[in-house]
RODODO-774749 format. One record per residue (C-alpha): x, y, z; residue in one letter; residue number from 0. Coordinates in steps of 0.05 Angstrom, whole numbers, plus 5000, padded with zeros to 4 digits. Example, Ala and Ser with C-alpha at 12.3 -4.5 7.8 and 13.67 -1.06 7.14 Angstrom:
// residues 2
+------+------+------+------+------+
:   px :   py :   pz : resn : resi :
+------+------+------+------+------+
: 5246 : 4910 : 5156 :    A :    0 :
: 5273 : 4979 : 5143 :    S :    1 :
+------+------+------+------+------+
***
This chain:
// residues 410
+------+------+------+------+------+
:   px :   py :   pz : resn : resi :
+------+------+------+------+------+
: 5999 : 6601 : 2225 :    X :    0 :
: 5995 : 6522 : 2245 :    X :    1 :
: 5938 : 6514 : 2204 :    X :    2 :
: 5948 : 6562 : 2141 :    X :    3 :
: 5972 : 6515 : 2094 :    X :    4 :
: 5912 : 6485 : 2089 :    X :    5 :
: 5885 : 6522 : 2038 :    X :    6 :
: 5941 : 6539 : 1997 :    X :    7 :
: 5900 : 6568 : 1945 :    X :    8 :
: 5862 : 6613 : 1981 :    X :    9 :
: 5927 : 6642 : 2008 :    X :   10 :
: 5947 : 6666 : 1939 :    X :   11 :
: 5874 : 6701 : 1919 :    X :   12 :
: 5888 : 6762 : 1948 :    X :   13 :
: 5871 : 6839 : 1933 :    X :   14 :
: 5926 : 6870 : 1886 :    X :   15 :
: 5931 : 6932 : 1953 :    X :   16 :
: 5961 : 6860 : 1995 :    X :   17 :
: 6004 : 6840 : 1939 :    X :   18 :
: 6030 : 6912 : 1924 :    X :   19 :
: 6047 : 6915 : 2001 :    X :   20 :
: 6070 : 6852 : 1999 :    X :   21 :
: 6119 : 6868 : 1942 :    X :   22 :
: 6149 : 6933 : 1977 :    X :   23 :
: 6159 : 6874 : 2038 :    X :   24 :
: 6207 : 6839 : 1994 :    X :   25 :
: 6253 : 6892 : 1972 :    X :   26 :
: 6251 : 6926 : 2038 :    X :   27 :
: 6271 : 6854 : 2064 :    X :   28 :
: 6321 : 6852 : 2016 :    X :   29 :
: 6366 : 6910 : 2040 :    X :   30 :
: 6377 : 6864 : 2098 :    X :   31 :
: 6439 : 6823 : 2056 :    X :   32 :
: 6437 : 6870 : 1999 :    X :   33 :
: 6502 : 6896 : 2024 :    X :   34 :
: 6526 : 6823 : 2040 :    X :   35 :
: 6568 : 6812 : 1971 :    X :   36 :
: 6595 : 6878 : 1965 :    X :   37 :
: 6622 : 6884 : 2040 :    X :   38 :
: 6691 : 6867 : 2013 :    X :   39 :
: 6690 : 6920 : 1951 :    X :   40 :
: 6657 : 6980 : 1994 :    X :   41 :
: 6721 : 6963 : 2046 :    X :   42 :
: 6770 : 6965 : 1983 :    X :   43 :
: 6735 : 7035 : 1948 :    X :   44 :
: 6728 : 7063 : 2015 :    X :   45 :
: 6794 : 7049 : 2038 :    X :   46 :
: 6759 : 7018 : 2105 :    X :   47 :
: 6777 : 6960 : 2148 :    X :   48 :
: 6723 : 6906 : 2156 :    X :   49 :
: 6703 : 6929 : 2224 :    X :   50 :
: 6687 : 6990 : 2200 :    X :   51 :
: 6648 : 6969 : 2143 :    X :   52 :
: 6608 : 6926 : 2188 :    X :   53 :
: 6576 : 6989 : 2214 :    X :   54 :
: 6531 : 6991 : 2155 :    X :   55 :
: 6487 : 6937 : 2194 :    X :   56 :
: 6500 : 6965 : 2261 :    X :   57 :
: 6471 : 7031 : 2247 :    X :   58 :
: 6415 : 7001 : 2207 :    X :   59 :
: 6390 : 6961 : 2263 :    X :   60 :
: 6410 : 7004 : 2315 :    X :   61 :
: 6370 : 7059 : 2287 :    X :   62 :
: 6313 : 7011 : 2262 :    X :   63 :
: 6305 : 6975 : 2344 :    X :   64 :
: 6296 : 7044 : 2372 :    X :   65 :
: 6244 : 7067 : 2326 :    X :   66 :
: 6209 : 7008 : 2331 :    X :   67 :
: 6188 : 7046 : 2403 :    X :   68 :
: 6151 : 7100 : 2354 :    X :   69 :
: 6125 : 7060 : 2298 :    X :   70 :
: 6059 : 7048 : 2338 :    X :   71 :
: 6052 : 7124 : 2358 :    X :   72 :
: 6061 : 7147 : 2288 :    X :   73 :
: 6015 : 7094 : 2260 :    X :   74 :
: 5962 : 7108 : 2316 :    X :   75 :
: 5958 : 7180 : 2290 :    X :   76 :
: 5969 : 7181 : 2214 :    X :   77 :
: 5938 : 7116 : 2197 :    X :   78 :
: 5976 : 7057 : 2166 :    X :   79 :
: 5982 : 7083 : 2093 :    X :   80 :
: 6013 : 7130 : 2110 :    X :   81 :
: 6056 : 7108 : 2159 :    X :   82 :
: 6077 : 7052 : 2105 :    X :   83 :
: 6095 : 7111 : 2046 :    X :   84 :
: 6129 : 7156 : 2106 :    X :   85 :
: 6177 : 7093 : 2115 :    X :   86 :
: 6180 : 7083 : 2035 :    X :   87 :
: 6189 : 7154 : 2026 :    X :   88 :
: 6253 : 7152 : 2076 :    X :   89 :
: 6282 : 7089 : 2048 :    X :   90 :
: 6282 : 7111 : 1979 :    X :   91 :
: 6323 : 7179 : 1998 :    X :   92 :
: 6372 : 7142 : 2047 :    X :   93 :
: 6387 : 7082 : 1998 :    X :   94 :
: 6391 : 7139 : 1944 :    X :   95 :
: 6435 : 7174 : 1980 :    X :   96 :
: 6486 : 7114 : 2013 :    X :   97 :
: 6494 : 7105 : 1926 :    X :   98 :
: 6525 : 7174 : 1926 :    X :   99 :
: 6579 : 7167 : 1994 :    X :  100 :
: 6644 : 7182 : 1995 :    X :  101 :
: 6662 : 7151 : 2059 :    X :  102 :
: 6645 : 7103 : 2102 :    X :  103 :
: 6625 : 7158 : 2161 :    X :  104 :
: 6572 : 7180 : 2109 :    X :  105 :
: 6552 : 7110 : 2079 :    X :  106 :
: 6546 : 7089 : 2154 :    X :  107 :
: 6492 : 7156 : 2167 :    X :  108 :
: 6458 : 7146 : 2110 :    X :  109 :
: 6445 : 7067 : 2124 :    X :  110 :
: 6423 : 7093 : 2192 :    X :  111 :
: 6367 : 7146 : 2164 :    X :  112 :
: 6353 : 7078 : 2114 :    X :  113 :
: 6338 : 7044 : 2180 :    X :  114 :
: 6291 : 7099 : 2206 :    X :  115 :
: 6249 : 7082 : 2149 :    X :  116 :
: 6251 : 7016 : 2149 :    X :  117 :
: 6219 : 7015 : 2218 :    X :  118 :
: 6168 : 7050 : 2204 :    X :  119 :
: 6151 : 7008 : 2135 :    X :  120 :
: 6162 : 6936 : 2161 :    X :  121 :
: 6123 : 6951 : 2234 :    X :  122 :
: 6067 : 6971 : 2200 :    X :  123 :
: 6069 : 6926 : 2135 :    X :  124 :
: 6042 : 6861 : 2178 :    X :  125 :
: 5990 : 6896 : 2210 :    X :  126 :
: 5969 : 6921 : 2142 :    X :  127 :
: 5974 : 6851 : 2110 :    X :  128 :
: 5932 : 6820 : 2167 :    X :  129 :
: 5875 : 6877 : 2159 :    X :  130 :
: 5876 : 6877 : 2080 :    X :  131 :
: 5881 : 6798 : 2075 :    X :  132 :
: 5824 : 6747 : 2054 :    X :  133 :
: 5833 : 6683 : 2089 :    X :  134 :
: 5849 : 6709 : 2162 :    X :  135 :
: 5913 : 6728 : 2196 :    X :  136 :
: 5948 : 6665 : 2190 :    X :  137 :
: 5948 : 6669 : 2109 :    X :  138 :
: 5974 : 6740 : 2118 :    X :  139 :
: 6020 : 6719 : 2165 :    X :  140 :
: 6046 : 6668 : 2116 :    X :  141 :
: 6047 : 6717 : 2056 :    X :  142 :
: 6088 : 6761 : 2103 :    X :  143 :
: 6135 : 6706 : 2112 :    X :  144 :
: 6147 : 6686 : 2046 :    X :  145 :
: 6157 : 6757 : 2030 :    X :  146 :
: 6212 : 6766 : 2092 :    X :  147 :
: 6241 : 6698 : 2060 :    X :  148 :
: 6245 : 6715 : 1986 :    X :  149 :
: 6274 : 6785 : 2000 :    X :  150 :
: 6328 : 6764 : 2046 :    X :  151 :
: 6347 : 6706 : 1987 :    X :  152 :
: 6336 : 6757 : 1936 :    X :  153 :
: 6376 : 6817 : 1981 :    X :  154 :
: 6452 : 6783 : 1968 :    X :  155 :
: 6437 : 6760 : 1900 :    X :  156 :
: 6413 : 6827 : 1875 :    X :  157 :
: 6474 : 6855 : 1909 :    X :  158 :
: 6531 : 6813 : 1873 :    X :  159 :
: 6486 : 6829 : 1807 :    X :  160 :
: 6498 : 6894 : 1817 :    X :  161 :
: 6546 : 6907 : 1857 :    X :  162 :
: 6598 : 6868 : 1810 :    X :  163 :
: 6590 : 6931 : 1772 :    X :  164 :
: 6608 : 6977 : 1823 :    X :  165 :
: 6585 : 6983 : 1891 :    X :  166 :
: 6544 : 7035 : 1891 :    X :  167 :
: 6493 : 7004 : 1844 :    X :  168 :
: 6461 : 6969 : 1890 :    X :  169 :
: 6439 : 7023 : 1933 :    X :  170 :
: 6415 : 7060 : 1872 :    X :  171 :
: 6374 : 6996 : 1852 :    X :  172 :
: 6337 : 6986 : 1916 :    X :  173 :
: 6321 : 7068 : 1917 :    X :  174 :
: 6287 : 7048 : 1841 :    X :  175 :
: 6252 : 6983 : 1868 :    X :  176 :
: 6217 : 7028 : 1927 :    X :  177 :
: 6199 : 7081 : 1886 :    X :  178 :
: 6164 : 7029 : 1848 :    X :  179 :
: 6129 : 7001 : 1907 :    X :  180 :
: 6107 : 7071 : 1931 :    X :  181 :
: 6073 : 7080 : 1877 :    X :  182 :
: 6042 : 7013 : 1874 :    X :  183 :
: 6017 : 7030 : 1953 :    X :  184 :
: 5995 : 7099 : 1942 :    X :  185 :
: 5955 : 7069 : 1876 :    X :  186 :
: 5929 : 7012 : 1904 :    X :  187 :
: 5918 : 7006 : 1981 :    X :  188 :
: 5864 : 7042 : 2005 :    X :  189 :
: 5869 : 7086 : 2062 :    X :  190 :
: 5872 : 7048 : 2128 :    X :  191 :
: 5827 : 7071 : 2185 :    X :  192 :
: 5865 : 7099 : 2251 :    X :  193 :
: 5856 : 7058 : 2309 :    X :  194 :
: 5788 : 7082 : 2353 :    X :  195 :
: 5852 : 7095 : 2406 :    X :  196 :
: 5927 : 7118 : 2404 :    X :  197 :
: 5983 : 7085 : 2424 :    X :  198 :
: 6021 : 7120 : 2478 :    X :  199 :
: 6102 : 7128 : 2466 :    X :  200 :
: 6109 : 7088 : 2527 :    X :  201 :
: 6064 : 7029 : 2508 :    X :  202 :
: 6118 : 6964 : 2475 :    X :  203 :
: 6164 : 6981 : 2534 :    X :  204 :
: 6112 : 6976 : 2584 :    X :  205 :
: 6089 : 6911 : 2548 :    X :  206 :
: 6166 : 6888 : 2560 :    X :  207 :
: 6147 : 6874 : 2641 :    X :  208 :
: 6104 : 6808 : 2616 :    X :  209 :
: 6142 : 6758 : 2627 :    X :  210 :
: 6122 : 6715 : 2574 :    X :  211 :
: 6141 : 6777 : 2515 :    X :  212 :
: 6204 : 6795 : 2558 :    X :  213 :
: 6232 : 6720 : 2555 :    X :  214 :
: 6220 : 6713 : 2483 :    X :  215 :
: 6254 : 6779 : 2469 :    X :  216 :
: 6311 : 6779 : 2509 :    X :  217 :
: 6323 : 6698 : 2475 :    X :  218 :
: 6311 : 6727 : 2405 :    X :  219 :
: 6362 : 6785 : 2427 :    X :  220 :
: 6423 : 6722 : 2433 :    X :  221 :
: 6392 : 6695 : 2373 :    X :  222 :
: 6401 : 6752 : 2332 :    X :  223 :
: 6473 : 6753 : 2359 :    X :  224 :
: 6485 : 6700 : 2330 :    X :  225 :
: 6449 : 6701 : 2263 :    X :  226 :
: 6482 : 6774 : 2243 :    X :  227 :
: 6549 : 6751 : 2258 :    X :  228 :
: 6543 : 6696 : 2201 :    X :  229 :
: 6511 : 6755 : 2158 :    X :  230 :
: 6571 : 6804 : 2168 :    X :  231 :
: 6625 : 6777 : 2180 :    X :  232 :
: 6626 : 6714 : 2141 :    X :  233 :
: 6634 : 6754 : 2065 :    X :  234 :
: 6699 : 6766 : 2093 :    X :  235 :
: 6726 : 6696 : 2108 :    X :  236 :
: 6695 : 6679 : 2051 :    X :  237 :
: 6754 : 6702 : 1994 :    X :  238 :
: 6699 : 6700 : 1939 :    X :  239 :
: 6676 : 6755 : 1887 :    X :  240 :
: 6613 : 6786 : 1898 :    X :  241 :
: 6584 : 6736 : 1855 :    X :  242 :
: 6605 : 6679 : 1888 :    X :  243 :
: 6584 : 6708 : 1956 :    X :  244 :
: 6518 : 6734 : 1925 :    X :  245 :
: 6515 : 6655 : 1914 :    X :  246 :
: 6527 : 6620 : 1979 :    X :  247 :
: 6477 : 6680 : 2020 :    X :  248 :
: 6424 : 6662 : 1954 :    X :  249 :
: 6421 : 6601 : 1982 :    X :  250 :
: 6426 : 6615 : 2053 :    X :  251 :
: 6367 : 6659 : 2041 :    X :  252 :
: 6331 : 6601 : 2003 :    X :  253 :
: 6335 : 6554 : 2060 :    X :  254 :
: 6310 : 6608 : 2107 :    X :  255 :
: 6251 : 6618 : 2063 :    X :  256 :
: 6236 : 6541 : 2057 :    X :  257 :
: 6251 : 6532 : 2141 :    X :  258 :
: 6207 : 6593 : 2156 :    X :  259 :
: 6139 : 6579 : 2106 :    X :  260 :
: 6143 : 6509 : 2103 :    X :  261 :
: 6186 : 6467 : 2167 :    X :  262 :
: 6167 : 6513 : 2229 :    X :  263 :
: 6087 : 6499 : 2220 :    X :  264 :
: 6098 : 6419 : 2223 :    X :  265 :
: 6148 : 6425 : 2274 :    X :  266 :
: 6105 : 6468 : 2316 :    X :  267 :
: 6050 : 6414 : 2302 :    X :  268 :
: 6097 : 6361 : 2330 :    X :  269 :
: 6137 : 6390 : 2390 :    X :  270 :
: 6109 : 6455 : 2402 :    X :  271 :
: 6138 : 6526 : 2392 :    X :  272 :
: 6185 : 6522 : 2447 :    X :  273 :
: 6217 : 6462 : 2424 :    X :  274 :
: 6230 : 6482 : 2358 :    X :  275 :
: 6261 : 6546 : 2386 :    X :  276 :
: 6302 : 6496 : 2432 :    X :  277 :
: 6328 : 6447 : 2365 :    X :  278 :
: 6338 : 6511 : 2315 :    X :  279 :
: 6384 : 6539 : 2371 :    X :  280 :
: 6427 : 6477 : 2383 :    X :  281 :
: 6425 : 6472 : 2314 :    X :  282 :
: 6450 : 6548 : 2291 :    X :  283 :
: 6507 : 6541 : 2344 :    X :  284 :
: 6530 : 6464 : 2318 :    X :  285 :
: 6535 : 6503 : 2256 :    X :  286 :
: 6573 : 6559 : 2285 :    X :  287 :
: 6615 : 6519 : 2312 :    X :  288 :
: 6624 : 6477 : 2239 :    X :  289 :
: 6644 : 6551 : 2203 :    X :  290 :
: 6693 : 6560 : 2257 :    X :  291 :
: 6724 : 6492 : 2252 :    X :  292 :
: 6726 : 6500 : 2175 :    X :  293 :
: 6744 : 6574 : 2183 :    X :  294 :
: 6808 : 6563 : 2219 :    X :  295 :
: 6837 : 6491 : 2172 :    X :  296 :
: 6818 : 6541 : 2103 :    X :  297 :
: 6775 : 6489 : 2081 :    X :  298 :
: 6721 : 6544 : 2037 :    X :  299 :
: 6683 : 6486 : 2027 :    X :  300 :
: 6659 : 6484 : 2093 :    X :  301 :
: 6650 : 6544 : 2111 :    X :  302 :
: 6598 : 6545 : 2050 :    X :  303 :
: 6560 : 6486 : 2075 :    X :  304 :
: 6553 : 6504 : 2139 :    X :  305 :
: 6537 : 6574 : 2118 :    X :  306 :
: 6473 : 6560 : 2076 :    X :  307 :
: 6446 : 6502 : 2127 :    X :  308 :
: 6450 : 6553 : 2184 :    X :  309 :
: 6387 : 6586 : 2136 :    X :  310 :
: 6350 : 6525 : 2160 :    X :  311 :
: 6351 : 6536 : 2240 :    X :  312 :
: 6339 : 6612 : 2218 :    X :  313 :
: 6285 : 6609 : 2187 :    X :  314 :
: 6256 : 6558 : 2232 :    X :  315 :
: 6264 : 6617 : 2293 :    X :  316 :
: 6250 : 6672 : 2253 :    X :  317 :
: 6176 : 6651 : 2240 :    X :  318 :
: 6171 : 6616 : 2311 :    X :  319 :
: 6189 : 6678 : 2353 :    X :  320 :
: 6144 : 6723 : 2308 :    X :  321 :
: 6083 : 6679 : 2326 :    X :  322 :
: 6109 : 6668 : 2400 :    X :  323 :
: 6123 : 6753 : 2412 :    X :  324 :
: 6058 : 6756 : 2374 :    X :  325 :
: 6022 : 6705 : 2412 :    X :  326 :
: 6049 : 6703 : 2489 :    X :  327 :
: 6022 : 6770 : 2525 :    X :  328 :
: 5955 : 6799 : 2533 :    X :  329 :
: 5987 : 6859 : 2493 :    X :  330 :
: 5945 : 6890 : 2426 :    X :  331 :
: 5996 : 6862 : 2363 :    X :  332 :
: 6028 : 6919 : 2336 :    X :  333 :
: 6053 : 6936 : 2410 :    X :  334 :
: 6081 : 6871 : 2430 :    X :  335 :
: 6106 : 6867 : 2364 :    X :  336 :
: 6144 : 6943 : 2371 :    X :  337 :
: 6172 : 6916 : 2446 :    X :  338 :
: 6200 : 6855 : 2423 :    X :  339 :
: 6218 : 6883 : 2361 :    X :  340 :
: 6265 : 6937 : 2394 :    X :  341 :
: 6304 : 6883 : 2435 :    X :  342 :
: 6306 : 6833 : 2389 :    X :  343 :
: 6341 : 6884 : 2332 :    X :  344 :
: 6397 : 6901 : 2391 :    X :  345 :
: 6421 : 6835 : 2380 :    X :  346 :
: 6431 : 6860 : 2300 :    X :  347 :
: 6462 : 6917 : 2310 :    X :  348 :
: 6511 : 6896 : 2366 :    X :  349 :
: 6540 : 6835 : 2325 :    X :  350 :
: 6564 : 6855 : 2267 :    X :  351 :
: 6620 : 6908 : 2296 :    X :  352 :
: 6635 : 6862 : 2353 :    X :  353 :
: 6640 : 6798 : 2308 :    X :  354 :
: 6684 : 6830 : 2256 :    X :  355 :
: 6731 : 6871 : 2307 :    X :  356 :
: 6742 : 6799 : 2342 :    X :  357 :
: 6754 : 6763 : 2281 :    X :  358 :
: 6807 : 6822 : 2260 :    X :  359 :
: 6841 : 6828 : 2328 :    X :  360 :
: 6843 : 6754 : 2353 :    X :  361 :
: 6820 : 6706 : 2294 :    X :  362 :
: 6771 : 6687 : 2251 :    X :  363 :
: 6735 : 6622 : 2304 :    X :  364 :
: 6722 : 6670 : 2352 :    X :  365 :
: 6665 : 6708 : 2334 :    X :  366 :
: 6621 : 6642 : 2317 :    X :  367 :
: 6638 : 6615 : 2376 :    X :  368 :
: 6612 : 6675 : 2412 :    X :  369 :
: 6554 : 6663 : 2365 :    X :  370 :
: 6550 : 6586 : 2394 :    X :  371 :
: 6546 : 6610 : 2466 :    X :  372 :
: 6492 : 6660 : 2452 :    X :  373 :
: 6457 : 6610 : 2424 :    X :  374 :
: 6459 : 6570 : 2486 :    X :  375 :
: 6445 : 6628 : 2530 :    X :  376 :
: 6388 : 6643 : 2495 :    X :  377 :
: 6369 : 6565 : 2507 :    X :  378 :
: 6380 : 6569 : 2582 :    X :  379 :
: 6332 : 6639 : 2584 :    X :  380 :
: 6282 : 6595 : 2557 :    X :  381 :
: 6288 : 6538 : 2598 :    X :  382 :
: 6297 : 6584 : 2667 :    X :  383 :
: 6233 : 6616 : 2649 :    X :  384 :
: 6189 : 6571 : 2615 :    X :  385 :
: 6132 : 6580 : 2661 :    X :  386 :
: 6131 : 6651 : 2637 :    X :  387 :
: 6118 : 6606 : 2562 :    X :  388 :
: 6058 : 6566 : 2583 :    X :  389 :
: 6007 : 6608 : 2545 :    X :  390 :
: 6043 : 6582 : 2478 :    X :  391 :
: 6048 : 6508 : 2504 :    X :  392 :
: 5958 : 6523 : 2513 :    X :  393 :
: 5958 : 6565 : 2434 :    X :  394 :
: 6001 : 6503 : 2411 :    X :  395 :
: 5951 : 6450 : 2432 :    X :  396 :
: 5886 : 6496 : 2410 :    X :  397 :
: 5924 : 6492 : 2348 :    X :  398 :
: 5937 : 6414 : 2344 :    X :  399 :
: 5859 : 6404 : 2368 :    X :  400 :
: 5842 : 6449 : 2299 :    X :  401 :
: 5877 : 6397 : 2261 :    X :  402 :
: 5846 : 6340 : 2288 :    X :  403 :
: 5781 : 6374 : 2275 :    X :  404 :
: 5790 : 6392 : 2207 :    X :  405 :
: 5826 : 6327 : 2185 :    X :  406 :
: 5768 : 6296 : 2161 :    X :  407 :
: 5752 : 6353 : 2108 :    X :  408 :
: 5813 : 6353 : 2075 :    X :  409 :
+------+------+------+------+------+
***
């Protein structure tokens, strides 16, 4: 990753089967905030109290961290075509069906079945990148990257679009949107081989007892902490319509995007992956604390600005803990990925209840300033076991000696 940005062009002259996958990336990315603008309205057609709306995320990343144990047994059997369509296949019906609930018990269900397949689509859809990709794994990994960024910036703003309409549309629209990408993969990716060995059901937990994966996991668990509780339960402090919410997470998403393609590769360059994991963290919970402040003296203002520059430190640790889970054990990728992947998502799906039933039962600073002290939890875990890190501290300098060598050819 360090190095792919060097040849920018060759990133983008890839085979229409990486680009379709990449494509289906975006929009299943994009039911990440898709429900971000319309929290408000599903709580007021529902009849449902914030807390309970929040559910929509827990369930979804509840359901999408355990499966994440599975993705590489299914994949290891069916191949990763088909593994990708199963997880289309599953998305299209859930999001199809959340259009169509009555309640929030079923919209809550259906957004957990969603999850299912989104497990199954975006474990697999990095692997198939890599194997698909001209230019190496770190141009796929960046093409991965800007598709996580552009459909969690796309995800809010397709959702006020639509959901300023009515509520449902938006779960209709991404159901469209993934039949289209089906299609796209089913037409244009040929079939991927199965690995020459299968991955046992046991294999990303027993990956877990490195200490190098388990340390960036258990951090990235507190990070997500604090990450989903800006994503749901900020809409609702927020007093906006869906549009203007659809606005402030557009450009949320647009600084995560810019932090995750374009800032964590020089930082890394300058002070290493740990460090940058060290200043986005300080960083996301300076900003917590900043939406609290602002949160509690009404000043909306505020709360915006702090809002979309919290995309900066969060897209600067999503792309660092990728590469570091990705990067730190001895473990084949699609297995470290699943372990660290299942804790990680805990953090997503425990935040948004807990955030929103603390900001209903004792006031709206509280849950970002839980979201403050994960963050500097998740900084002490990485300074109490840094020399579990030392293997990225070796990948970082193999990566600064690259540039040195390849300075003179550009």
């Amino acid at each position: 990753m360090q190095t792919g940005m060097q040849n920018g062009g060759g990133i983008l002259r890839q085979p229409m089967s990486v680009w379709a996958t990449a494509f289906a990336a975006v929009v299943a990315f994009m039911g990440i905030g898709l429900v971000d603008p319309i929290l408000p309205s599903i709580a007021q057609g529902l009849k449902a109290t914030p807390s309970q709306v929040s559910l929509l995320f827990t369930s979804y990343f509840l359901v999408t961290a355990v499966a994440m144990l599975i993705t590489g047994w299914v994949s290891s059997r069916i191949g990763g075509k088909r593994t990708l369509l199963a997880g289309l296949a599953l998305v299209i019906v859930f999001a199809a069906l959340a259009g169509t609930s009555t309640s929030v018990a079923e919209l809550v269900g259906f957004r957990a079945g969603w999850g299912l397949g989104n497990a199954l689509f975006v474990a697999t859809a990095l692997a198939v990148i890599v194997g698909a990709a001209s230019g190496g794994a770190e141009s796929a990994i960046i093409l991965y990257e800007a598709a996580l960024g552009l459909g969690i910036s796309a995800g809010p703003l397709a959702g006020a679009l639509l959901g300023d309409w009515n509520w449902r549309a938006p779960f209709f629209g991404t159901a469209t949107l993934m039949a289209v990408g089906f299609v796209l993969i089913l037409t244009l990716l040929k079939a991927t081989p199965k690995p020459p060995t299968k991955t046992a059901l046991s294999a990303p937990i027993r990956a877990l007892a490195h200490g190098g994966l388990s340390t960036t996991a258990f951090t990235a668990l507190f990070y997500n902490f604090a990450f989903f509780t800006i994503l749901a339960f900020t809409p609702f402090i927020l007093g906006m319509s869906p549009y203007g919410i659809g606005a402030v997470f557009f450009g949320w998403g647009v600084c995560v995007a810019l932090a995750s393609v374009f800032g964590a590769p020089r930082l890394q360059r300058r002070i290493g992956s740990v460090g940058v994991l060290h200043l986005a963290l300080a960083l996301l919970a300076v900003l917590q604390v900043g939406i609290a402040v602002f949160g509690v003296a009404g000043v909306n203002a505020g709360v915006v600005v702090c809002v979309v520059l919290s995309g900066i430190p969060i897209g600067l640790n999503n792309t660092v803990f990728t590469e570091s889970a990705m990067e730190v054990s001895d473990a084949p990728r699609p297995v470290a990925s699943a372990g660290y992947n299942f804790v990680r998502w805990m953090g997503g799906a425990l935040a948004p209840f807990i955030a929103t039933k603390l900001g209903e039962d004792i006031g709206v600073a509280v849950p970002y300033v839980l979201g403050a002290v994960c963050c500097f939890v998740g900084m002490m875990v990485l300074y109490l076991r840094r020399h579990h890190l030392r293997t990225l501290v070796r990948v970082d300098a193999d990566h600064t000696r690259q540039d040195v060598v390849a300075a003179p050819a550009r």
